[in-house]
C-alpha positions as CSV (number, residue, x, y, z in Angstrom):
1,X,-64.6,40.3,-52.3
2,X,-65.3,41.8,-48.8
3,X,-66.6,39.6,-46.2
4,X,-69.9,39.7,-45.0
5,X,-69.1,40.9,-41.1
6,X,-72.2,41.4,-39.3
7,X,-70.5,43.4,-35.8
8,X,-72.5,42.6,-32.8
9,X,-73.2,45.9,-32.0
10,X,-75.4,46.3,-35.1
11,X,-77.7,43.4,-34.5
12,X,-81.4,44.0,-33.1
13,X,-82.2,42.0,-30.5
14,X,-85.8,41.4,-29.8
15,X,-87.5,41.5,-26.8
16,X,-88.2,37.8,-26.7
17,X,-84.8,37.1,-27.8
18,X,-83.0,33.2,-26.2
19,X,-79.9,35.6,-25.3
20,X,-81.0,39.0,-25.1
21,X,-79.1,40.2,-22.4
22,X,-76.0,38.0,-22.5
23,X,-72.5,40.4,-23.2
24,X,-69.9,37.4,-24.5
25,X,-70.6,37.2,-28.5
26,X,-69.2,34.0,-30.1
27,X,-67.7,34.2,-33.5
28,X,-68.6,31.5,-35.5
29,X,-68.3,31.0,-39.4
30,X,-70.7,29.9,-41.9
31,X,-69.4,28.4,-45.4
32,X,-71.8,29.4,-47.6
33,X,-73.4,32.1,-49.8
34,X,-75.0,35.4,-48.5
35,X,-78.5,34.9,-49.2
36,X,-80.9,38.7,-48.4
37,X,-84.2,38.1,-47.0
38,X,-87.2,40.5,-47.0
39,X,-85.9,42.5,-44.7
40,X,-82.3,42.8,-46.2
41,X,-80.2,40.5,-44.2
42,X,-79.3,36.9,-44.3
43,X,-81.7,34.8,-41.9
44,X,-78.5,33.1,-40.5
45,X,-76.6,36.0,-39.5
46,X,-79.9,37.8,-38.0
47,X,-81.1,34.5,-35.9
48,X,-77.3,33.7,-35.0
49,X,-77.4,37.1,-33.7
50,X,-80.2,36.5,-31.7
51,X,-78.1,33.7,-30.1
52,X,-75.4,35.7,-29.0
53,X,-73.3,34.9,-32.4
54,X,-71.5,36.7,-34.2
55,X,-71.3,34.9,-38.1
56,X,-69.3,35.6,-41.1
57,X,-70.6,34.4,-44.1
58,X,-68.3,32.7,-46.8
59,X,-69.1,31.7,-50.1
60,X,-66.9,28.4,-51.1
61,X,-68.9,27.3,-54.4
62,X,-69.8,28.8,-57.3
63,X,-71.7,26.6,-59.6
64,X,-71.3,26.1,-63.7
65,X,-74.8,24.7,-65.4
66,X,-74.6,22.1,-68.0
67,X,-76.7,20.5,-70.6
68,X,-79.3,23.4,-70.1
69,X,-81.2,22.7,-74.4
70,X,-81.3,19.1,-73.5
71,X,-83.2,20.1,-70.3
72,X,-85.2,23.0,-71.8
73,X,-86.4,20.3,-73.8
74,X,-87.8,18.1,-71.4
75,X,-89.0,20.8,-69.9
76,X,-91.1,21.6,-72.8
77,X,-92.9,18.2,-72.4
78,X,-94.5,18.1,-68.9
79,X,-96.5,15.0,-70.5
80,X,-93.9,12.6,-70.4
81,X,-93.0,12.8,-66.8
82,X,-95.2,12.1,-63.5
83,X,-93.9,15.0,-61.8
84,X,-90.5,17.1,-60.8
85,X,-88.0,16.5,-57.9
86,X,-85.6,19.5,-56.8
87,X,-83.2,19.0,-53.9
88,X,-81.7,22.2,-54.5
89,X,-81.6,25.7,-55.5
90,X,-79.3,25.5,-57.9
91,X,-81.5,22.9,-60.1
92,X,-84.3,25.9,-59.8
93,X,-82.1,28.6,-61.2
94,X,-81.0,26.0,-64.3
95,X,-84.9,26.2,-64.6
96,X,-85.0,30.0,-64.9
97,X,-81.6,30.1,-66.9
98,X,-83.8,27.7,-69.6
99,X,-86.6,29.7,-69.6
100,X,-84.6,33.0,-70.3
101,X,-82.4,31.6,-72.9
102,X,-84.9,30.0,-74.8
103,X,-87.3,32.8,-74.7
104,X,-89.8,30.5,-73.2
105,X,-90.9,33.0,-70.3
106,X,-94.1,33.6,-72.1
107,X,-94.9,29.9,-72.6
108,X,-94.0,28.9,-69.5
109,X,-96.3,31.6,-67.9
110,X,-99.3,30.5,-70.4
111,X,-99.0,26.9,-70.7
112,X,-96.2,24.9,-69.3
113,X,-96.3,26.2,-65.8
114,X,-100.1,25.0,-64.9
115,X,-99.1,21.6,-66.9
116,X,-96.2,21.2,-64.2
117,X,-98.5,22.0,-61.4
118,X,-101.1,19.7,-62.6
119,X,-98.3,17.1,-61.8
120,X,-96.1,17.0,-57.9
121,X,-93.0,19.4,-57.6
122,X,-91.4,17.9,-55.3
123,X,-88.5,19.6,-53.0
124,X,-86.1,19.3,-50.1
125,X,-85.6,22.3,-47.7
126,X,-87.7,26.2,-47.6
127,X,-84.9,27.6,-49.8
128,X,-85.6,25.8,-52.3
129,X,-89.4,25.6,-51.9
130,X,-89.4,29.2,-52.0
131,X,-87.5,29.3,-55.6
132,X,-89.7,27.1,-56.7
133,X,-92.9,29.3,-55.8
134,X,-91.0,32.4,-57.6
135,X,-91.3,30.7,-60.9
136,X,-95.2,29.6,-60.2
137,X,-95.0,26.1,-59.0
138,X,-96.5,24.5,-55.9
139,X,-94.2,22.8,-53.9
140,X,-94.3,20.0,-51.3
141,X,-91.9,18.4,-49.2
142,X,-90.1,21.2,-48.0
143,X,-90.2,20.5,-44.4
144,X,-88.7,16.8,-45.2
145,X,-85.3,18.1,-44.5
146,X,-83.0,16.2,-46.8
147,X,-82.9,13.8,-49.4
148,X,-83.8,10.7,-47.7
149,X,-87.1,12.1,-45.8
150,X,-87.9,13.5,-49.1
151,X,-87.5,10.4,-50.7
152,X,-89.7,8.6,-47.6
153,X,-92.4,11.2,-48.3
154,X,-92.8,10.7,-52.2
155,X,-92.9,6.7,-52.0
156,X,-95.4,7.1,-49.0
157,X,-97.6,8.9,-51.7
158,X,-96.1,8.1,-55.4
159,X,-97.7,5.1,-57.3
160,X,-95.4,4.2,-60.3
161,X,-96.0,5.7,-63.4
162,X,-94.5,8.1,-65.5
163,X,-91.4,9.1,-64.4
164,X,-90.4,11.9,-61.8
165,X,-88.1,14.2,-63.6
166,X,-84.6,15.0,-61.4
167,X,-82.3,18.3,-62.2
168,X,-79.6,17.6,-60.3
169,X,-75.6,18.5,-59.7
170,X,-72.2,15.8,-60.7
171,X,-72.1,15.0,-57.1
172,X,-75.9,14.0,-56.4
173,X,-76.4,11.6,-52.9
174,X,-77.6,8.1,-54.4
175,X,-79.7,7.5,-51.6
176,X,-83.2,9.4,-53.6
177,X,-82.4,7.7,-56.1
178,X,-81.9,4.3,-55.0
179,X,-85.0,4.5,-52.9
180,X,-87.0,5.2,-55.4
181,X,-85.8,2.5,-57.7
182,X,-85.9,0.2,-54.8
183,X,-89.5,1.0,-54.4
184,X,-90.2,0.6,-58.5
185,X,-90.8,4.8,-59.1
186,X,-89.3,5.9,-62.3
187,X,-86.8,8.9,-62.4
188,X,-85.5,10.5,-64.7
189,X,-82.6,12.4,-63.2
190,X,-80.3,15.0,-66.0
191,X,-77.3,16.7,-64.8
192,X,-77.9,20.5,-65.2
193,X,-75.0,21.7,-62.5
194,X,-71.3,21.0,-61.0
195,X,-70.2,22.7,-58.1
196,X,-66.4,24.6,-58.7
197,X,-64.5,26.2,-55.7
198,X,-65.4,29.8,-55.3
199,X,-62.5,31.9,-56.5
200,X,-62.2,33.9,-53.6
201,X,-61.7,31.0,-50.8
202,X,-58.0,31.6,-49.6
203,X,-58.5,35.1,-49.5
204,X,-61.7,35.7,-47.9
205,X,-60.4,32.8,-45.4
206,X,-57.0,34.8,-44.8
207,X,-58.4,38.0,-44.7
208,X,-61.5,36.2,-41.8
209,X,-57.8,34.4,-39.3
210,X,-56.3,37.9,-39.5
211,X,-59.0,40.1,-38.6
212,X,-61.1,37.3,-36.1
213,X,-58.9,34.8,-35.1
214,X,-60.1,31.1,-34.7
215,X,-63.6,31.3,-35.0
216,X,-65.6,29.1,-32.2
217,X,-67.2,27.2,-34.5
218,X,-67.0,26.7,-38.4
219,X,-70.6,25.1,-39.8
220,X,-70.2,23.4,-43.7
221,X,-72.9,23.2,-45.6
222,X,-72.2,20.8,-48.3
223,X,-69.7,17.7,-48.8
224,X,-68.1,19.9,-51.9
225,X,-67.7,23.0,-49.6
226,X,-66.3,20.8,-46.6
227,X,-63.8,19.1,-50.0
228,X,-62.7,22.7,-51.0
229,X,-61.9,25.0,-48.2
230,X,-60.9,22.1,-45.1
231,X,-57.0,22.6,-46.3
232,X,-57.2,25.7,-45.8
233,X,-59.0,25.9,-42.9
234,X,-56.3,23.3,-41.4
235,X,-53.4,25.5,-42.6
236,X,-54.7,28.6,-41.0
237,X,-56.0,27.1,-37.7
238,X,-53.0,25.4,-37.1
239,X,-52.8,23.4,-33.5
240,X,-56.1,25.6,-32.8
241,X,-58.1,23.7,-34.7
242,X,-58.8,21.5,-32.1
243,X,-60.4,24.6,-30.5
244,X,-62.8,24.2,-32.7
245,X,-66.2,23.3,-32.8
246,X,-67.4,21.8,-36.4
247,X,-70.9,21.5,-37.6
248,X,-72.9,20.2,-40.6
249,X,-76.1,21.2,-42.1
250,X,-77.1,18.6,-42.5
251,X,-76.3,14.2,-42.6
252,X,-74.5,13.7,-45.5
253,X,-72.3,16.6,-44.4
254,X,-72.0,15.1,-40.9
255,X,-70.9,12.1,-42.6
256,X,-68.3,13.8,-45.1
257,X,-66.8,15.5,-41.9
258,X,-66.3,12.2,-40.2
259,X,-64.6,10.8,-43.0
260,X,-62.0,13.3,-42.4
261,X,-61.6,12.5,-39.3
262,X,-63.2,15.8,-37.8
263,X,-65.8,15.4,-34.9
264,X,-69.2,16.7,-35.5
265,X,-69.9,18.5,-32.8
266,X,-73.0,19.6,-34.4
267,X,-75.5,18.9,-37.1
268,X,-78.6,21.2,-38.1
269,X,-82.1,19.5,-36.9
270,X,-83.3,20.7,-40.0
271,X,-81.2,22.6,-42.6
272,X,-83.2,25.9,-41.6
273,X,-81.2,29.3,-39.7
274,X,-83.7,28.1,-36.5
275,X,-82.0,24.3,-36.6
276,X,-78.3,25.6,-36.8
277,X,-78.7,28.3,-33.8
278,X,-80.4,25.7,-31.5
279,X,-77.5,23.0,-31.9
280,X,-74.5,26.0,-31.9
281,X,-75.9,26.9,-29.0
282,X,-76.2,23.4,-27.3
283,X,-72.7,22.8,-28.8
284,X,-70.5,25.7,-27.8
285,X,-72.7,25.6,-24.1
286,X,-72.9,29.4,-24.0
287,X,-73.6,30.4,-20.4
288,X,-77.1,30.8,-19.6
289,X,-79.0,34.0,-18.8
């Protein structure tokens, strides 16, 4: 798997750009899947670019789905549940996988899609938000941030009744869920994914120390993504890894960072491209222009 090297000299800098005219280009690396935009190009490498960055994207998860007839079921009866609660993208694509498997694109497009959005989809973060639009729902919440805001936002708004329906991974944060229990809303959470390491970790992370050296700074973007690829990180880095700047996402990857002992130097004010350039920036205290 080739990496996904963005070489500073082919970024477009706009006019209005924070850096536009500084010369020393940071390396940093991002754990995490290559994502296109519209215009072709991950939004993290493009507005890290703007920043006087230059980020390697790589993936450290892949993802297996589970249980997906016993959640094509439920999702077959939008009548039993208040409402639906996705805190990532993953839990959207198990949506799509049901739909394709079970032939139930035309159904879903004719019937069950306006019964969900007669009901709150509930999300955390745009990426998801915008999955969720692609298979005809209305979302709200996105700009919560994380689980915990989201959770804020539906009890500041949710009366009990029936309950909201969860799609979620093995490793789910029990912070939603204990809020909303807390505050007497009925979930229903089902397990539809579990995160695996990404085959290609050791390699791509070999292939990034030999060609770039210590990166600047190296951002995580999950607990499981910190889990699988810190030993190698540690192995390759060596006594430079306290050259190192680390950053998380978002909190409950700050936290899993700390645990190992690793300062945060930096964590996302909201899990968006924008949020992680700003703090990088304020982190690694690139010279001014």
């Amino acid at each position: 798997m080739s990496l996904n090297i963005i070489p500073s000299s082919s970024i477009h800098v706009e006019a209005n750009a924070p850096w536009k005219d500084c010369q020393v280009i940071m390396k940093v690396l991002l754990l995490k899947d290559p994502k296109e935009d519209d215009c072709g190009q991950d939004p993290y490498i493009r507005e890290l670019g703007l920043y006087g960055f230059e980020a390697t994207l790589i993936p450290v998860l892949s993802f297996e789905f589970l249980s997906l007839p016993s959640f094509s079921e439920k999702l077959s009866h939008p009548e039993g549940y208040g409402g639906l609660i996705f805190t990532s993208p993953r839990a959207v694509e198990a949506v799509e996988l049901c739909l394709e498997k079970d032939n139930k694109a035309e159904v879903w497009k004719h019937s069950l899609k306006e019964k969900w959005n007669a009901k709150t989809v509930y999300v955390v973060g745009n990426a998801t938000a915008s999955l969720v639009n692609k298979i005809g729902l209305d979302a709200e919440g996105a700009n919560c941030g994380n689980a915990e805001k989201l959770a804020e936002y539906i009890c500041s708004r949710e009366s009990p009744a029936l309950p909201l329906l969860f799609p979620c991974g093995t490793v789910k944060g029990e912070i939603l869920p204990q809020m909303l229990k807390d505050r007497g809303i009925p979930m229903e959470s089902i397990t539809v994914y579990q995160k695996v390491p990404h085959p290609g970790i050791q390699v791509n992370l070999n292939s990034y120390y030999a060609k770039q050296g210590v990166p600047a700074s190296i951002t995580f973007f999950s607990p499981s993504g910190l889990a699988y690829s810190l030993k190698h990180i540690q192995e390759l880095s060596g006594d430079n890894i306290d050259r190192i700047k680390f950053a998380a996402i978002g909190p409950s990857t700050a936290r899993a960072l700390a645990a190992q002992g690793l300062p945060v130097s930096c964590m996302a004010e909201s899990p968006t491209p924008q949020g992680l350039a700003t703090g990088l920036r304020l982190a690694l205290e690139a010279p001014r222009c």
